[in-house]
N, C-alpha and C positions, 0 to 999 in steps of 0.2 A: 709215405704219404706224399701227395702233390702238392704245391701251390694252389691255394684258392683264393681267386680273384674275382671272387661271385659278389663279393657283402663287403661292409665296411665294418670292423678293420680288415684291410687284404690280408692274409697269413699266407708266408713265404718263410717255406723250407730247403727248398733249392735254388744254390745257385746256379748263376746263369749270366752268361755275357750278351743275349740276347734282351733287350727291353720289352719289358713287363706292360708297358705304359710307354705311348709313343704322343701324346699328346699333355696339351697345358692341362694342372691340374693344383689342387693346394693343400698339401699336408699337413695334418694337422699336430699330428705325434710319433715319431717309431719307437718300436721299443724289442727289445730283443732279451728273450726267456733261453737261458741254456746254456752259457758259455762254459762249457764243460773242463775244461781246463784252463789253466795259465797256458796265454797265448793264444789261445783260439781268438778270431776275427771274425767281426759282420762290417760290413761296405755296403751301400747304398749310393748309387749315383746317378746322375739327370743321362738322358738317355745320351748326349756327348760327351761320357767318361769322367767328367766334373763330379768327384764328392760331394755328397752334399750330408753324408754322414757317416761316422766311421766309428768304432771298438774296437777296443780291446783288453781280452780279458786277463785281471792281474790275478786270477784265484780260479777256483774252481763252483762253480754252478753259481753263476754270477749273471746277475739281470741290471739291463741300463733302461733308462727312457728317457725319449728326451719328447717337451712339446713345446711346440712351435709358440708364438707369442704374435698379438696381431688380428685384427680382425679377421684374417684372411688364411694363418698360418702362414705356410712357406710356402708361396710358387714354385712349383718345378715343371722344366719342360722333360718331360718323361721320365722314368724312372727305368734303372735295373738294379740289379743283385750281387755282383760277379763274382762278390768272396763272404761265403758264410761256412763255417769250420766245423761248426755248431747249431743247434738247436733251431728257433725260431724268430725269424722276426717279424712283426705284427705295426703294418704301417694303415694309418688311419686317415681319413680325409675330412672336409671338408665340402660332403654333400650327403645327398640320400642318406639313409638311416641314421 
């Protein structure tokens, strides 16, 4: 399956050191369905390599979510992916639908 970055929430299954998102935007939640082992990782970071979320899993088929807090959620200036091990991560915004 691909990345689809059509709808809100975006659903990202690959990663990719390439930025997803090259502009300002505001997050509302990520969450990530799948870490299929102890050890598996998801990373999330602003399009200059800056974390701005990160897992890891201590078991196996293990689901995190974290949301943002804030009128606004979290500003980010861009977003990528660059280590996901596992499963999916499902990040949401802060606009249209």
């Amino acid at each position: 399956m691909a990345n689809d970055l059509t709808k809100n929430p975006w659903v990202v299954d690959t990663a990719s050191a390439t930025a997803i998102l090259s502009d300002w935007a505001d997050v509302r939640s990520i969450q990530w369905i799948g870490g299929a082992i102890a050890g598996d990782e998801a990373v999330v970071q602003d399009k200059d390599g800056r974390v701005i979320w990160r897992r890891l899993a201590g078991g196996a088929n293990q689901n995190f979510e974290t949301e943002f807090e804030g009128r606004f959620g979290m500003p980010v200036n861009g977003l990528k992916v660059p280590t996901l091990t596992s499963g999916t991560i499902y990040i949401r915004f802060n606009r249209g639908e």
